[in-house]
C-alpha positions in Angstrom: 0.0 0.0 0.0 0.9 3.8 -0.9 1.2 6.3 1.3 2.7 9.8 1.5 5.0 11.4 4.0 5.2 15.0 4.3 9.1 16.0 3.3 9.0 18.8 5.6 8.5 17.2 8.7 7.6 13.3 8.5 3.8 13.1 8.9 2.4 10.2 6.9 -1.1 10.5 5.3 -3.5 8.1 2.7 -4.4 10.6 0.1 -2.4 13.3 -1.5 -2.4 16.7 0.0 -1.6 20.2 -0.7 -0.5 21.2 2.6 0.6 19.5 5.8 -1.9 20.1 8.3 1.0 19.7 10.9 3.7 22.6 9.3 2.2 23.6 6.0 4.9 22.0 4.0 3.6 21.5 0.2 6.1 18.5 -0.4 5.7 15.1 0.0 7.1 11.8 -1.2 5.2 9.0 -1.3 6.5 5.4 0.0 5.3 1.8 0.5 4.0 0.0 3.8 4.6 -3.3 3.0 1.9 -5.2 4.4 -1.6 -4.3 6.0 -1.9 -5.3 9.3 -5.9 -5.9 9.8 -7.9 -4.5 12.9 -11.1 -5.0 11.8 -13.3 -6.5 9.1 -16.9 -7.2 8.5 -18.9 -8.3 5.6 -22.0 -6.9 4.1 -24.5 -9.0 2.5 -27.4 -6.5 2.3 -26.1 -3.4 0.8 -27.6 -0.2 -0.6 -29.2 0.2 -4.0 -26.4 1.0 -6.8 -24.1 -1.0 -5.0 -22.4 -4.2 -5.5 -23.7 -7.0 -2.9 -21.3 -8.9 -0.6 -18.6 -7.1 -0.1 -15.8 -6.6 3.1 -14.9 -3.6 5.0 -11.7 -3.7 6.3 -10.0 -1.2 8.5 -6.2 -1.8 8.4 -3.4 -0.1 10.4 -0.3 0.7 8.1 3.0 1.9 9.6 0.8 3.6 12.8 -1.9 5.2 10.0 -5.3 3.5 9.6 -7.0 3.0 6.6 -10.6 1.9 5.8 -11.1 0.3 2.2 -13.6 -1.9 0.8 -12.8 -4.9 -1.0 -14.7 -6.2 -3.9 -16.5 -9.7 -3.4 -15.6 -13.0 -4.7 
């Protein structure tokens, strides 16, 4: 997994920013956890209308950030 790291003074992030909310540095670099460590996951069966049915939620910590993502069913 990607994430970015503020060159300015370290904070890490998922997404691209502008600015660092921490010293308003506009540079970052982007770099690679390795593996997702899991916290939590659960799957939904019964899902809203437009989207897809039975698919996982899984919120991951990665290198002391955590990330939410869905992931797509079988």
């Amino acid at each position: 997994m990607m994430l970015y790291r503020c060159n300015g003074c370290g904070r890490k992030a998922f997404g691209k920013r502008k600015v660092c909310p921490s010293c308003h540095g506009e540079s970052f670099g982007e770099y690679s956890t390795g593996e997702n460590v899991p916290v939590a996951s659960t799957r939904l069966t019964v899902t809203p209308a437009g989207f897809e049915d039975g698919y996982e939620l899984i919120l991951a910590e990665c290198s002391g950030s955590k990330v939410l993502f869905r992931r797509s069913g079988e």
